[in-house]
C-alpha positions in Angstrom: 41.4 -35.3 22.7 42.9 -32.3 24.4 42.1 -28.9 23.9 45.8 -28.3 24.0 46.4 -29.9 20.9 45.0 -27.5 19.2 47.0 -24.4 20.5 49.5 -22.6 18.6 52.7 -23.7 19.4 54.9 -22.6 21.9 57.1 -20.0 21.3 61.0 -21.2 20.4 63.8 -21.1 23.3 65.1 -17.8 22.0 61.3 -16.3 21.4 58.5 -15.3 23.2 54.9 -14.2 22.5 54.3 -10.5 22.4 50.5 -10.2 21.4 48.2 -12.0 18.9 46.5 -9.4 16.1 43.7 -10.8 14.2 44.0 -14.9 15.3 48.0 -14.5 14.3 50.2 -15.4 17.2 52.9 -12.9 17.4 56.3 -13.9 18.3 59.7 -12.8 18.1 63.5 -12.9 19.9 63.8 -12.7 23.0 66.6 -10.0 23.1 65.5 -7.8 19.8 62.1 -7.9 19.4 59.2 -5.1 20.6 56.0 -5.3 21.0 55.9 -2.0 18.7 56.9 -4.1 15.8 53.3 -5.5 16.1 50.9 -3.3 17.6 51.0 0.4 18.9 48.1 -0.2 21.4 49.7 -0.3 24.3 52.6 2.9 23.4 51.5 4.9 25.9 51.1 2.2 29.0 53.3 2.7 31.9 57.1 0.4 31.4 57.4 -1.4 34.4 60.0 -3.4 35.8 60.1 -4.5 39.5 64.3 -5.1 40.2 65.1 -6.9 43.0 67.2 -3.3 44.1 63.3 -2.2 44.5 62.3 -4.7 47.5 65.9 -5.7 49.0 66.6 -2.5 50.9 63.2 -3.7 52.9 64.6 -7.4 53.6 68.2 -6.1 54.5 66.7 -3.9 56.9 64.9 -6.2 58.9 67.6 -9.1 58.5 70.3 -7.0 59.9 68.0 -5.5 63.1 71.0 -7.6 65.2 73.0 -4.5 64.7 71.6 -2.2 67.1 72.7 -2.3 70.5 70.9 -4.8 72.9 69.3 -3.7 76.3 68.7 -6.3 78.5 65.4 -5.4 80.3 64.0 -6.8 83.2 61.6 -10.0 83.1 58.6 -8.0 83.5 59.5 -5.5 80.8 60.5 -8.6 78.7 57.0 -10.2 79.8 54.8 -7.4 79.0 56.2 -6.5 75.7 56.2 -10.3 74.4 52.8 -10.2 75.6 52.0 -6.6 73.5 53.6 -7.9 70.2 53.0 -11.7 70.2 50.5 -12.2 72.1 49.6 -13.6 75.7 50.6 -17.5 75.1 54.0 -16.0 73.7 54.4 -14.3 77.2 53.2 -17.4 79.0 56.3 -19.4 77.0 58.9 -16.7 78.1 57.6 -16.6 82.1 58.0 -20.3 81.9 61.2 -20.9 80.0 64.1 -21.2 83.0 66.5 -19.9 80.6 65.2 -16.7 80.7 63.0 -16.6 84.2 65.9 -16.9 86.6 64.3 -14.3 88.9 61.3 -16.1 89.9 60.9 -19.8 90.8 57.1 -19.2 91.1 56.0 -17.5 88.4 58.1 -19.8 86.2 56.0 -22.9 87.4 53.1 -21.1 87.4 53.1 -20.1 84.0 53.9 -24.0 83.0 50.7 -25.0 84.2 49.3 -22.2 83.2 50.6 -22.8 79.3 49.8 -26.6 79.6 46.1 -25.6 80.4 46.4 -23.0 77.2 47.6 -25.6 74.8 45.2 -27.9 76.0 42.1 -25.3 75.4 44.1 -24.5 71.9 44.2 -28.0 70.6 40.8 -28.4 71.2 40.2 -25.5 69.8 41.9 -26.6 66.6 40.5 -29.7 66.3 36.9 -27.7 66.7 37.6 -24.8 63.7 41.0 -26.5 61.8 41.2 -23.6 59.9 42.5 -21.5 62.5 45.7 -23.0 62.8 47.5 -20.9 60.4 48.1 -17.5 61.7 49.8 -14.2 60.1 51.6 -14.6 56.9 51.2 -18.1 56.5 46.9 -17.7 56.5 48.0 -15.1 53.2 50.5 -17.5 51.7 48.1 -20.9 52.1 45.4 -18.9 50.2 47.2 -16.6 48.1 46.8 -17.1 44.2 50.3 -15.6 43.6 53.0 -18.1 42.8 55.3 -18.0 45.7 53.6 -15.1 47.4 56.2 -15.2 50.3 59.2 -14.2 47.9 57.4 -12.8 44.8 58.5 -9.8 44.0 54.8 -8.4 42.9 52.2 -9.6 45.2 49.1 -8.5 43.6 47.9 -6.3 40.5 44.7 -4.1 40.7 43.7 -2.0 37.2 41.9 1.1 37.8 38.1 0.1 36.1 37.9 3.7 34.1 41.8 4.7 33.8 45.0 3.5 32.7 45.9 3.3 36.2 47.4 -0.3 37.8 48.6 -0.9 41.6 51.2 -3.2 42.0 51.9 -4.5 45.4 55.6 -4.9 45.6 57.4 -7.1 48.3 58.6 -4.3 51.2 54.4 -3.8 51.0 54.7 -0.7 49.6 51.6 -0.6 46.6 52.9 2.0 43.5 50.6 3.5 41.4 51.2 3.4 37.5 50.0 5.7 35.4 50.2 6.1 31.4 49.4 10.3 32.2 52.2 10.9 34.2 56.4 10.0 34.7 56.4 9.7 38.3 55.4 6.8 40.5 53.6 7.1 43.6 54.4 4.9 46.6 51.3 3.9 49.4 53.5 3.1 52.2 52.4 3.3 55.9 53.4 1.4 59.7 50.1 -0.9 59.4 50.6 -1.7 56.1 52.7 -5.1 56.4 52.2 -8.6 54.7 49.6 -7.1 51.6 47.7 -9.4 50.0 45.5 -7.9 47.7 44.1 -4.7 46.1 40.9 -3.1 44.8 40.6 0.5 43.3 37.0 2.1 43.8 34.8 2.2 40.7 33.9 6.0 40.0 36.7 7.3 42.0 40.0 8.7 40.6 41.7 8.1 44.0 40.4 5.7 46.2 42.2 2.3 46.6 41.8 -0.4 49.2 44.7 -2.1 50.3 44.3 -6.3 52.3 47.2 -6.6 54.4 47.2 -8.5 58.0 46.1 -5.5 60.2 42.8 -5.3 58.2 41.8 -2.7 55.4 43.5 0.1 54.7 41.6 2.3 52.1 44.4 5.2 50.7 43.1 8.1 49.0 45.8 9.6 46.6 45.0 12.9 44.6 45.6 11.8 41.1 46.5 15.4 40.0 49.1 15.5 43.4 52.9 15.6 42.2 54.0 14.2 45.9 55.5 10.5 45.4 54.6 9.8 49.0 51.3 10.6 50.4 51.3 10.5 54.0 49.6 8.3 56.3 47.2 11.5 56.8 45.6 10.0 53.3 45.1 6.4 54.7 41.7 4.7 56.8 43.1 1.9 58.7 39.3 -0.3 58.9 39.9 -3.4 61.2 38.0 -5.6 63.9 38.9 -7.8 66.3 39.4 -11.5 65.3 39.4 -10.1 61.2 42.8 -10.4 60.4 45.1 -11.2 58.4 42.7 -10.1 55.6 43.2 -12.4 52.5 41.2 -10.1 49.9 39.6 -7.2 49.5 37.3 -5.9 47.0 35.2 -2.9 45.6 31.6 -3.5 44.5 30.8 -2.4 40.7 29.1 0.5 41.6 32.0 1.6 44.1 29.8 2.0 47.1 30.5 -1.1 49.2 33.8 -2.8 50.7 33.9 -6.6 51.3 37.0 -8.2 53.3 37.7 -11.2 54.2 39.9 -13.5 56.2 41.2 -16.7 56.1 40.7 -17.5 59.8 37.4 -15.8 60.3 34.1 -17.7 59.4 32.7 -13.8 58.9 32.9 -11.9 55.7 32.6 -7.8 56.5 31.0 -5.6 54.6 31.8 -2.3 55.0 30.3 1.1 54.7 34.2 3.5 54.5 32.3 6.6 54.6 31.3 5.1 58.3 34.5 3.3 58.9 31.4 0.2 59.8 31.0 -3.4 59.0 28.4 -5.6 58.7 29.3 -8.9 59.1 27.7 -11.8 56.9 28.2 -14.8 58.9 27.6 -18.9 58.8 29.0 -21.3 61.1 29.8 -24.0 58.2 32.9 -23.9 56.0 36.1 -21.9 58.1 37.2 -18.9 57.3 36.0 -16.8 54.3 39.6 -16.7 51.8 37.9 -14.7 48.9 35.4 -12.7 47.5 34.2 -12.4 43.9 31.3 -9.7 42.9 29.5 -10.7 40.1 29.7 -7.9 37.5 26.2 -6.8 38.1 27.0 -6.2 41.5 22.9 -8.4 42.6 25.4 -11.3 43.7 29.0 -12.4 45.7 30.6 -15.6 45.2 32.9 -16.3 48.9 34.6 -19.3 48.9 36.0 -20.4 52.2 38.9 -23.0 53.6 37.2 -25.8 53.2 34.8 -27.6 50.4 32.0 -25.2 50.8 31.2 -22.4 49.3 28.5 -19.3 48.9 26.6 -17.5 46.3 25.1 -14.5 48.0 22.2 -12.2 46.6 23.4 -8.4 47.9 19.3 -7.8 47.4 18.4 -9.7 50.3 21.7 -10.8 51.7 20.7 -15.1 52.0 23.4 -17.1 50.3 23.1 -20.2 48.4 25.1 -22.7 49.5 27.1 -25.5 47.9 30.1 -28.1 48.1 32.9 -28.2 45.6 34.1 -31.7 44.3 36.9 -32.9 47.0 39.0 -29.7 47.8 38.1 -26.0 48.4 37.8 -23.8 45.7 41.1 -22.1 44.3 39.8 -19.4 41.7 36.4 -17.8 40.8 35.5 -15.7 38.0 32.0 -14.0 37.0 31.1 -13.4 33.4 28.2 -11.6 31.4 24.8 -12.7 32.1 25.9 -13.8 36.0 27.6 -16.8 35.0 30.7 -17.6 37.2 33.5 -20.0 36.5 35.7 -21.9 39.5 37.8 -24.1 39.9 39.2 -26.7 42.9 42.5 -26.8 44.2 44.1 -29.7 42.7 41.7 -30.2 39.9 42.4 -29.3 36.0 38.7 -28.9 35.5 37.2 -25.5 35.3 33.3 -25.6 36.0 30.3 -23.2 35.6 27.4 -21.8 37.4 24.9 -20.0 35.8 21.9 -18.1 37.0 19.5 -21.1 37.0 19.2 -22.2 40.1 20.6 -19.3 41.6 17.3 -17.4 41.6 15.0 -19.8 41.9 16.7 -22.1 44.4 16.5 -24.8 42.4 17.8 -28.3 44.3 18.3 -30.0 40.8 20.7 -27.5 39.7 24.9 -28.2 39.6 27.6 -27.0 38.6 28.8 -27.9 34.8 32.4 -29.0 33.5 32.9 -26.6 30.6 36.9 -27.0 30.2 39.1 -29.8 31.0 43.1 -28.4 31.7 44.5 -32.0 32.7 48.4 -32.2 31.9 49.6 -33.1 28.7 52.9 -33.5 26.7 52.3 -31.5 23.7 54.0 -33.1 19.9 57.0 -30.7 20.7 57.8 -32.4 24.2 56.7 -29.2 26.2 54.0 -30.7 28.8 51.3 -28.1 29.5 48.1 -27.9 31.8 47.7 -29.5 35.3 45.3 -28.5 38.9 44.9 -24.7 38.3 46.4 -21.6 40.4 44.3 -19.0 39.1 41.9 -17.9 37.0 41.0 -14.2 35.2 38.1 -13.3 32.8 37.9 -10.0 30.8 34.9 -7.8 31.4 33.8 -8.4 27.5 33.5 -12.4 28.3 35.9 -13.2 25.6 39.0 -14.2 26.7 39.7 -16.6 30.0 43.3 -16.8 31.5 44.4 -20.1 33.0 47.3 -19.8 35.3 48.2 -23.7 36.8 50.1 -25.0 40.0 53.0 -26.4 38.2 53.5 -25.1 34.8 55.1 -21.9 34.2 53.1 -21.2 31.0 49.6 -19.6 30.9 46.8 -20.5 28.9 44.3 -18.2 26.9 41.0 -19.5 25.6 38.2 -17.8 23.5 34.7 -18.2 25.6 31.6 -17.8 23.6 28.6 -17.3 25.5 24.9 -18.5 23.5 21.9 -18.0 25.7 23.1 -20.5 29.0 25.7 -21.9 27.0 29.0 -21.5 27.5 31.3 -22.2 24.2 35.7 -22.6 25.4 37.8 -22.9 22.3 41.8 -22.2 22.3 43.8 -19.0 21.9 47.4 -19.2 22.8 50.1 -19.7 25.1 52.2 -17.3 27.3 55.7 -17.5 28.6 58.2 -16.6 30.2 61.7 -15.2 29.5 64.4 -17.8 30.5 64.0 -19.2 33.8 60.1 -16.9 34.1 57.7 -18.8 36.2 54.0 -16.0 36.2 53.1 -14.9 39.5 50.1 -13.4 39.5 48.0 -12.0 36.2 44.5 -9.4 35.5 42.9 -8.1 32.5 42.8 -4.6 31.7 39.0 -3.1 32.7 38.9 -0.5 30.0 41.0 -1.7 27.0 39.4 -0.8 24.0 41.0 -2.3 21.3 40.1 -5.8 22.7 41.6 -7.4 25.5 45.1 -7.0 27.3 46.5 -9.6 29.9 49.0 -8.0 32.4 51.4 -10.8 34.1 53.6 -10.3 36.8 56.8 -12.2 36.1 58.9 -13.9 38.7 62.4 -11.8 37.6 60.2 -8.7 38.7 58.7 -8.2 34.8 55.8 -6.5 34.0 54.0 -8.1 30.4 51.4 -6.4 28.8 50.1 -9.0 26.2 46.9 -7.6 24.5 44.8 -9.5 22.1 43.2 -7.3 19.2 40.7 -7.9 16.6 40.9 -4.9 14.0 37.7 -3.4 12.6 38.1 -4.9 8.9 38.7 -7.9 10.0 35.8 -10.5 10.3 35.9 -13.7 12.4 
């Protein structure tokens, strides 16, 4: 039998799920209800609502660049500045297309043979490391675990580990800092800053947030007691090397002294010392490109998954991985939980499987990884289908609560985890939903929520949900 069938409900079409308070799923109309009507643990967090009239100023202005007055340079100036912002097989197309090389007969032919030779050397090239195919953008939207990530409206959420602090990254790239202290919004903006695709605030810093985007790192540090709106570029570290771009995610170490990138085309993942504005690279040849990074919470070990099947489990002690081969596809979404156990899950697969620290010490050969939930699609009594392969995956800090977000369905899932010695206990929660036509685009757990835990989903209208799960002190489980 499905797990699903044992979940609460759905909420009604005119309803949707504001919190649940001692195992009671809290719902209420869509237009009238509050949160507030349940729970005041969440009064003082920051409202947020990302309009489209936040992001379409950005898209306007580079959709209508056609409005400024053309200058027709000459072929070399058109040559060399193809060649300075696309790239030298870009120029190679432009010498060579007669359309636009009417000057010289040569240098058009030339350049023909020339780009035959390139392409030749490229598709070889492909065929040698496929995962280089996709460059720019499209290596952030094949990998991206946002729904969308192209046109979403938030492209990634980053809670500060010690503060009620979250980052949003918003669609013109800009990243604006919430914060339940103070009214006003502050805005990371800068000229490298283009295509973000994910964030990471330094543990034990007030200030210091690193920013993925497809130049390479950008690490801002933003006084938190500053009333300017826009710091300048002055406050950003641009951190990039050659051949490390775009970078697909970024994160902090739990103790806040080391950076890790990575990037979807590049077989290397960087550690990097910001202080130093330094990388050490942590390379193997097998696998593609390095897409994401998970630190396991007591900071001894690193899960990196790359484009293909394979992935790592690296000890930070002595810096060998472990290396092993997910079940038909790359893996999608990694998770660690108390006690270094780490959950994943494949693209294209509803099953979400476990690793634990057996075998991850030791090196044992014997040991795999176990199925602990099983997510496959089903139509629920009331005719709303649920489940499917999985987009993403969250886990709070306590090890309580999982969050299942899946390719196709526009609900999300929440299950209790219990964890007994190596054991590792899933049992339903609850379902969340969207408001009308809401599809979630990307999700995290608050880091220092109290009161138990608390879910924040970004919504594809641009809404921010806080939905926070509470056990009060006389109640007993």
């Amino acid at each position: 039998m499905s797990i699903f069938n044992s979940f609460p409900g759905l909420p009604g079409p005119d309803e949707t799920a504001f919190c649940k308070i001692n195992e009671v799923y809290c719902c209420a109309n869509v237009r009238y209800g509050n949160i507030s009507t349940f729970t005041n643990s969440i009064k003082n967090h920051p409202k947020i609502n990302v309009t489209k009239d936040l992001y379409h100023h950005h898209r306007l202005s580079d959709e209508n660049i056609s409005v400024y007055v053309d200058v027709e340079d000459n072929l070399l100036k058109k040559i060399t500045s193809v060649w300075y912002k696309q790239g030298f097989l870009e120029a190679l197309s432009l010498a060579a297309d007669p359309n636009v090389n009417r000057e010289s007969q040569i240098l058009a032919i030339t350049a023909s043979y020339a780009l035959k030779v390139a392409n030749l050397f490229t598709t070889l090239r492909y065929f040698m490391q496929p995962h280089l195919k996709d460059i720019g953008p499209k290596i952030v939207s094949k990998y991206s675990r946002t729904r969308n990530w192209s046109n979403a409206p938030v492209k990634s959420i980053a809670w500060h580990p010690h503060a009620t602090k979250i980052a949003l990254a918003t669609a013109d790239d800009s990243v604006r800092i919430y914060c339940s202290e103070i009214s006003f919004v502050s805005t990371l903006k800068c000229k490298a800053q283009g295509h973000v695709s994910s964030l990471s605030w330094r543990p034990y810093s007030a200030s210091e947030i690193a920013v993925g985007c497809e130049q390479g790192v950008i690490v801002w540090t933003v006084d938190p007691n500053s009333m300017f709106t826009k710091p300048s570029s002055s406050n950003a570290v641009v951190l990039k090397q050659p051949g490390h771009s775009p970078v697909t995610d970024v994160s902090w170490s739990p103790n806040g002294d080391l950076l890790v990138s990575c990037c979807g085309s590049d077989t290397s993942m960087l550690v990097w010392d910001v202080s130093m504005e330094s990388a050490i690279p942590l390379r193997r040849v097998a696998g593609g490109g390095i897409v994401f990074a998970r630190w396991s919470l007591s900071a001894t070990k690193i899960f990196a998954a790359t484009s293909s099947i394979i992935f790592r489990v690296w000890d930070t002690q002595s810096w060998i991985p472990e290396r092993w081969c997910a079940r038909g596809c790359r893996v999608v979404a990694a998770c660690w939980g108390p006690q270094d156990i780490i959950l994943f899950a494949a693209k294209s697969e509803p099953i979400v499987y476990a690793l634990t620290s057996t075998g991850l010490i030791n090196g044992a050969k014997t040991s795999k990884a176990q199925p602990v939930l099983d997510v496959t699609k089903i139509e629920l009594p009331s005719g709303d289908i649920v489940g499917g392969p999985i987009l993403d995956m969250c886990w709070d800090c306590t090890g309580k609560y999982l969050a299942v977000m899946f390719e196709e369905m526009h609900v999300i899932a929440i299950f209790c985890t219990t964890q007994l010695m190596m054991h590792l206990s899933v049992s339903p929660c609850c379902f969340i939903s969207g408001i009308d036509t809401e599809v979630p685009s990307t999700m995290a757990f608050q880091e220092n929520f109290s009161e138990g835990a608390c879910l924040t989903i970004a919504w594809s209208s641009g809404r921010i949900q806080y939905f926070p799960i509470i056990y009060t002190d006389n109640y007993s489980s």
